[in-house]
N, C-alpha and C positions, 0 to 999 in steps of 0.2 A: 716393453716386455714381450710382445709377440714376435719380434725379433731376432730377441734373444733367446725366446723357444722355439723357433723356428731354426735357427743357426745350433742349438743344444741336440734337436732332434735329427737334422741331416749329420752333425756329427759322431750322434751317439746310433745310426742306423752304418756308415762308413765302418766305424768303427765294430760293430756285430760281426759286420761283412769278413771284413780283413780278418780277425779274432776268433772268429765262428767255434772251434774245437779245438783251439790252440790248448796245450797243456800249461795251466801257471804251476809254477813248483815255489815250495815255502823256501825262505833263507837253508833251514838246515839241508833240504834237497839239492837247492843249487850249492851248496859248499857241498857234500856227499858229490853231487855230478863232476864237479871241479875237481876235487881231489882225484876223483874218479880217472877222470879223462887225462890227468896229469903221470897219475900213476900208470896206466895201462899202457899209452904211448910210450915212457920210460921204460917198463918193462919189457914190451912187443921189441924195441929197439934194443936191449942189452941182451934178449936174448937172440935176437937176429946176430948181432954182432959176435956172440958166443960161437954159434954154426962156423963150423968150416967148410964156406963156400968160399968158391974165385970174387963172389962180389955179393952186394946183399944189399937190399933198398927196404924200407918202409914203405909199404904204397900206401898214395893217398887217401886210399879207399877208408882206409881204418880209423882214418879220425873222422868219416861218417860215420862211421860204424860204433866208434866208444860214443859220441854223441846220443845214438840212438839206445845204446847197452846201457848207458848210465843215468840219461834223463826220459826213458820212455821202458826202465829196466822189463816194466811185468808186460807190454808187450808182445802181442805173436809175432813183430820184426826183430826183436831184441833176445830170441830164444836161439838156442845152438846151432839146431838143425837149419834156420832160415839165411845162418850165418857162412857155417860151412858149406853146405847147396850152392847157396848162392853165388861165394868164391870159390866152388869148380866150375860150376855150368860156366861160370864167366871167362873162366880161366881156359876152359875147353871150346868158347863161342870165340872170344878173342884170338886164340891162336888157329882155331879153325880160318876166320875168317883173313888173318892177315897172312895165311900160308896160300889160302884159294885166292884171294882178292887185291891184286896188287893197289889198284887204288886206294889211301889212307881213309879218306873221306867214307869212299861206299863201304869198305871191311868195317871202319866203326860202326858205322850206321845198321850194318846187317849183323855185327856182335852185339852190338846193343839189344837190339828186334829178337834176338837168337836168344840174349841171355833173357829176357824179360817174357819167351815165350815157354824156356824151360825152366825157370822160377816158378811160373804161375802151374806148368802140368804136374812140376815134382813138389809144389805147396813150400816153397822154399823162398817164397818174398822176402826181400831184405835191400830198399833200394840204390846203396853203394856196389852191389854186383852190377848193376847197370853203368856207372863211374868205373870199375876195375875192366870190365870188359875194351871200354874206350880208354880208358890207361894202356893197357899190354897193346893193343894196337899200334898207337900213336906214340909211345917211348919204342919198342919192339923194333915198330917197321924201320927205323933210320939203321938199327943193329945186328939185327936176328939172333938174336941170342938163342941159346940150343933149348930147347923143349925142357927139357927134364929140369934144366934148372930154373927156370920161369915158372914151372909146376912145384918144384920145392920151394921155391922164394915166397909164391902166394899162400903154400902148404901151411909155411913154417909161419908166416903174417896170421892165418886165422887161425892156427891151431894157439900160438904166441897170445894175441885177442883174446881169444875165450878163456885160456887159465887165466889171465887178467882178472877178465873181468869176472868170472869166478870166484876167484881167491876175495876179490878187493869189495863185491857186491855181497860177499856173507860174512865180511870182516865188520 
């Protein structure tokens, strides 16, 4: 018996550890998130594909992003402003740094630091702008794709995102 509460207690302390403030969500939550994240990706993508640009991508960033809008909806990361801030400053650290910083490695590393220190002055935390910023570097640097349309692409991703999850989080 004291074995077995000794092996119950080191794993019911491990287990605190890891779980500490993890959010559990009920059945209907996680099926609400699911739908969620189903619908918004679909959406974000048909309406990129609607734009009349030369080319259009999904970036990654946004299925951190519906992750966080749908299972963490109420949130001060999951709110608009921490949304869109976040994917300019990113957008503007990234391509700052991959135009100044030929190295891929140190441009990420200093859009990252960039984007993560203009989130925190402009109150725009949200932490997939940290993920976008090292995205546009690291797809960018092999291309150089022209400015403006790297700035419409991530435009149209978070503006895309937020009717999303809008529309589908008060449906």
């Amino acid at each position: 018996p004291t074995m077995v509460r000794m092996t119950w207690n080191i794993s019911h302390r491990i287990r605190s550890l890891l779980l500490a403030d993890t959010p559990s969500l009920s059945l209907p939550e996680r099926i609400r998130a699911t739908l969620g994240a189903l619908l918004a990706v679909a959406v974000c993508g048909g309406i990129l594909h609607l734009v009349p640009l030369p080319a259009y991508w999904l970036v990654a960033p946004v299925g951190a992003s519906v992750v966080i809008l749908f299972t963490l909806s109420h949130s001060p990361l999951a709110q608009p402003w921490p949304v869109v801030g976040s994917y300019a400053v990113a957008t503007l650290a990234g391509l700052l740094s991959l135009y100044w910083i030929k190295e891929p490695v140190v441009a990420a590393a200093v859009a990252v630091a960039l984007t993560v220190w203009l989130m925190a002055r402009l109150n725009c935390i949200h932490p997939p702008g940290g993920a976008l910023a090292m995205l546009l570097v690291h797809e960018q640097h092999a291309q150089m794709a022209p400015v403006g349309h790297t700035v419409a692409l991530v435009a149209l991703n978070a503006l895309a995102l937020l009717l999303a999850a809008v529309v589908i989080n008060n449906v």
